[in-house]
N, C-alpha and C positions, 0 to 999 in steps of 0.2 A: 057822238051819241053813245051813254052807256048803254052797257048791254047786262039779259037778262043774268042775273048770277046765280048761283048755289043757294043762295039766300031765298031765293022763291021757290024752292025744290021742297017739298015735304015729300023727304027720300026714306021715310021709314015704309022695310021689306020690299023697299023697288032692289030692281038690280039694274045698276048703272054700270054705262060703257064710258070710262075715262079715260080719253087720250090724254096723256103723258107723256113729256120730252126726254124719254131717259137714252141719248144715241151719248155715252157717256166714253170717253177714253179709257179703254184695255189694253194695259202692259202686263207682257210676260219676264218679271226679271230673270235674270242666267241661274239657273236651278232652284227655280221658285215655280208655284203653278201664278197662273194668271190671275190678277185683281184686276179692279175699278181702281183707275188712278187718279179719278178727280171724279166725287158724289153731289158735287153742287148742284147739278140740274135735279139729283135725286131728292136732296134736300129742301131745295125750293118749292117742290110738288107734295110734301107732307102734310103740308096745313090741307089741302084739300081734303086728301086721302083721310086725314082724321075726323074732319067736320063729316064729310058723309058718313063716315064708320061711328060716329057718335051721333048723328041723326038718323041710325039703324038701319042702311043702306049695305045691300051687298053690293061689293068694289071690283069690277073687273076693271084691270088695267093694259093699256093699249100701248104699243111706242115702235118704231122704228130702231135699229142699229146700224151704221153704216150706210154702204152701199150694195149690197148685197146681188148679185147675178144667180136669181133663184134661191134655193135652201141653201145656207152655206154656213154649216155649223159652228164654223171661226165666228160669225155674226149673231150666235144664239142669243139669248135676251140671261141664259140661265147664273152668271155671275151677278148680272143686274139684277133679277128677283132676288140672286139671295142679301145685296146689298140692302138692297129697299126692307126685306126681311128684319135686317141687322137694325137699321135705323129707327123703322114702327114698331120695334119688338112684337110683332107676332108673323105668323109664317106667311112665307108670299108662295106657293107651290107656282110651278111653270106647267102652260099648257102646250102641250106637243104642237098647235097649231093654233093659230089664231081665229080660225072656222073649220067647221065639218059636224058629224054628229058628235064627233068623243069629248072635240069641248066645250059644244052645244050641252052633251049629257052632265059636263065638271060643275057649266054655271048655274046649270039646275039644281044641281045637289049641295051649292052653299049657302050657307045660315048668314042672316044680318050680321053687319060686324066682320064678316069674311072677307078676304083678299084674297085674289087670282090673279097670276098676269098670263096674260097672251101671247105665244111666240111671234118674234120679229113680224111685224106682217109687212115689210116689204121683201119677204120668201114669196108674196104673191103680184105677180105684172100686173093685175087691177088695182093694186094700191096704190102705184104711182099715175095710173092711165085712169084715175081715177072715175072707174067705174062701176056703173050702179049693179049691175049683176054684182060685184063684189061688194060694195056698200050693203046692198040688201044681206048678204051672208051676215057680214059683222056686225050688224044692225040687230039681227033676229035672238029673240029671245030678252032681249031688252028693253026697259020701262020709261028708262033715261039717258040722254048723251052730255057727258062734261068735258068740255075743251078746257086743259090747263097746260097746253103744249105748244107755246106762245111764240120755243123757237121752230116750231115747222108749221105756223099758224101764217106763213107769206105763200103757203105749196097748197093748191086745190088738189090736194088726194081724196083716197076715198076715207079716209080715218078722220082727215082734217075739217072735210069740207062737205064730201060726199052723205053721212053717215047724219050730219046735222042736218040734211032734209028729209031723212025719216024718223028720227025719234026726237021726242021734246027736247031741245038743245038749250046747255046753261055755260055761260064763262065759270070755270075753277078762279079760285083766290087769286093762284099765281095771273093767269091770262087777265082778268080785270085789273090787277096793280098796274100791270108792263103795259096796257091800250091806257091808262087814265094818269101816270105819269108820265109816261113820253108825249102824250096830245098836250097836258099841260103844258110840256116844255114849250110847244109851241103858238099854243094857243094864248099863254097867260105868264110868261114866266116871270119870275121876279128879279129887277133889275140892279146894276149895269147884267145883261146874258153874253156868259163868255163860253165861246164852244173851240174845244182844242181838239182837231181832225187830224191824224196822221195815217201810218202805213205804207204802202210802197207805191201805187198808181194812184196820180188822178184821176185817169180812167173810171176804175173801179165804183170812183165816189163823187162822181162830175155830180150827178140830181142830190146827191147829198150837203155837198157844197150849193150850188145853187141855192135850197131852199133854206139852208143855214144860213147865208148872205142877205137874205129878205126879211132874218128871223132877230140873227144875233147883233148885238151891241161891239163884242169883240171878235174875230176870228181867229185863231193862231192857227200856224200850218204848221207841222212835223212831219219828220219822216221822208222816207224816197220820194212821197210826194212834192216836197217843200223843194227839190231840185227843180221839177217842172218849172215853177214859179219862178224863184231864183232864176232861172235861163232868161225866161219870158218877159224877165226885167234887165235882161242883159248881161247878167252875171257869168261869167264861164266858170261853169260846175267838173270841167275836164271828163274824167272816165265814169262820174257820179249814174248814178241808175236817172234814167229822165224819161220825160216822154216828147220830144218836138214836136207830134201832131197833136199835141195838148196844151201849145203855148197859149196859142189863141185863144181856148176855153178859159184857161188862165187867168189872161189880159182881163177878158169878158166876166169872171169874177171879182178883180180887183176894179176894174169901171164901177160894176154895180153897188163895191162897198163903197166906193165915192160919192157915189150919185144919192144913197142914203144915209150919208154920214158916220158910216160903221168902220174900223177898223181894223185892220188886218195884219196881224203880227206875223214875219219871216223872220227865220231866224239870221242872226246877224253874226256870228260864228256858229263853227261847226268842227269835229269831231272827223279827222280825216284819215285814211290808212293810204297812206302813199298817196294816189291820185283821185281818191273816191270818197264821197262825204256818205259817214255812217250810222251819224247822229249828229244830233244837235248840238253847240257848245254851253261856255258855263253862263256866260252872259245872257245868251237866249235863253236857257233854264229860269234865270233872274227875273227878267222881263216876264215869262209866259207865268210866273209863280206868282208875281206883283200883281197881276192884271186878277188870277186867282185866287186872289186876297181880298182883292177889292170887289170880286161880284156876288152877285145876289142867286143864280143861276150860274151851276158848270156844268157842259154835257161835254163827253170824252168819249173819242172812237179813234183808237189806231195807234201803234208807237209812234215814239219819238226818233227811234232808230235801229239799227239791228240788236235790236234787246236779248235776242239770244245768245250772244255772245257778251260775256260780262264789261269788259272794254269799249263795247258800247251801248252800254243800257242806261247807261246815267241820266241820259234825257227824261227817257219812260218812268224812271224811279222818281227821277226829281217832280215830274206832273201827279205821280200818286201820290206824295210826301206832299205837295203844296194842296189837292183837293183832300187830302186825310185833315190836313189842319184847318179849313176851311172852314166858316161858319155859313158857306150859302147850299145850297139845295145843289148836292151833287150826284149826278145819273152817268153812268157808264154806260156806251152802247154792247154791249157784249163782245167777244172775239176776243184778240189780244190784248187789248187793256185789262181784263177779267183776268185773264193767264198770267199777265204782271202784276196786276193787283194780288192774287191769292198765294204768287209764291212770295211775296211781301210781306204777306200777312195782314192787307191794309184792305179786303173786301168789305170787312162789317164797318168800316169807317166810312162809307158810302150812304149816302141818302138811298139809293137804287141801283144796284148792278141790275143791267138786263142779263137773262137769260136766252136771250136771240139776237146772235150780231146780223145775221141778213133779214129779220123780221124786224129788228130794234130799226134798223139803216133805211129800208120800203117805207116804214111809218115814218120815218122825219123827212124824209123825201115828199108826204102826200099822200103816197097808195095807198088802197085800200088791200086790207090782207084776206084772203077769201077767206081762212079759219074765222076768222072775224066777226067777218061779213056774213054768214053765215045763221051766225046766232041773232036770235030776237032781241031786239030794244026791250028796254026795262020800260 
């Protein structure tokens, strides 16, 4: 069901509370002060940030950092505002807190067209315990609430979830793209749908598989996962990372791709250091490329192998080179595929990078995301 958007906001001189995904990667190189090492999440959240700011809306903006155990200045949001800063060319000032009177007094005092951001608000236990005595704080003073924060849009906080049952709530650009291409994915995609699942557990991704197997045309499996499997057909994978108590879920996926005629690609060589398989081989790169060629629909979550080490990333590389070249509708669920994609240079050759790999993974699973769920149908 879509949901309400930005589009039905007439946000001229409201003052809107925007949650935003900016929980973005901070490195301090060795005698440098500390940057934003990767502004993707910042960048994907612009197109909002301008529509309202050009619909005459003042923009206070909202976001998580980390994990934070109380205030914890390594977690301040203040490198991110000035990032955000840098990007919308005009100034994003930081508010010492995200509630109280002082910056209760800040969002009074800005003009249409203005930008604020709000400190870390998981500096406060009712963000995550998502509650209303804290909703109501971050709530107050404001006209309108816009969720474009689609990777923490799977978490009932109070920012996410809470906050949309007291002010008029609207999906941001970004949150409507990420709910309306990944449901397509499932609901309509265009065929042969080849979905290439890696990373290290089954576990992790058993209802992801699941409802891929009900969904897709083709399956490939990559990654530490791809040993479970491998076993589970008898294979002796030796000292390989596995999971035995996941054979049987295994078995129980590859049944179901029989039973509806889907196929499921293992890889058939591999990439071994001594006694442990650490990516995929060239052959499998071949095949899982081939299949990639030919579909209509790719959806991509997880390497192919231990990508972080160069000796074996070839798998990972080889699956962005073959959906870069692709002519079908290519979605990435977020996480490490996005992290191989961008050091690649191969992000914008995507149909859709998500910007949420456990909100991207809950939706192709089924779930409903309470950020979501939250906001009113269109």
């Amino acid at each position: 069901m879509a949901k309400r958007t930005i589009a039905a906001l007439d946000a001229r001189g409201k003052r809107v509370l925007v949650r935003v995904d900016f929980n973005v990667p901070i490195e301090t190189p060795p005698d440098m002060p500390a940057v934003v090492a990767d502004d993707s999440r910042i960048r994907a959240a612009l197109p909002t940030i301008a529509a309202l700011r050009e619909n005459g809306a003042i923009v206070v903006l909202c976001s998580h950092l980390g994990r934070p155990k109380g205030a914890d200045r390594k977690l301040s949001l203040a490198l991110v505002a000035k990032r955000a800063a840098e990007l919308l060319g005009v100034p994003v000032p930081l508010a010492h807190d995200c509630v109280g009177p002082e910056t209760a007094r800040r969002v009074r005092e800005l003009e249409p067209g203005e930008v604020l951001m709000l400190e870390n608000v998981r500096f406060h236990p009712g963000e995550e315990q998502n509650d209303p005595a804290f909703a109501a704080l971050l709530a107050d003073g404001f006209d309108a609430y816009v969720n474009d924060a689609f990777g923490a849009a799977h978490r009932a906080h109070a920012s996410t979830e809470g906050v949309a049952h007291l002010l008029p709530a609207y999906a941001g650009l970004l949150l409507d793209k990420e709910v309306r291409v990944l449901t397509a994915l499932l609901e309509s995609p265009a065929r042969p749908f080849v979905a290439v699942i890696g990373g290290a557990k089954v576990s992790t991704k058993i209802d992801v598989l699941k409802s891929l197997v009900a969904k897709a045309d083709v399956l490939a499996i990559g990654g530490g996962m791809a040993n479970t499997f491998l076993a589970a057909t008898g294979m002796d994978i030796k000292a390989s990372l596995g999971e035995p108590d996941r054979e049987a879920d295994a078995r129980a996926i590859l049944a179901a791709a029989t039973a509806r005629g889907a196929e499921v690609l293992l890889p058939v060589d591999m990439r071994w250091s001594g006694d442990r398989i650490l990516d995929i081989g060239e052959e499998t790169e071949r095949q899982f490329a081939a299949h990639i060629a030919a579909a209509g629909t790719v959806f991509w979550n997880g390497p192919m192998g231990l990508f972080e080490q160069p000796d074996y990333a070839h798998g990972t590389e080889a699956i962005a080179r073959a959906m870069a070249g692709s002519s079908a509708v290519t979605v990435v669920g977020g996480g490490e595929s996005v992290q191989a994609l961008v050091q690649l240079g191969l992000a914008d050759r995507m149909t859709h990078v998500s910007t949420g790999g456990g909100a991207a993974l809950e939706l192709i699973e089924g779930k409903k995301l309470p950020g979501v769920e939250a906001i009113p149908n269109a």
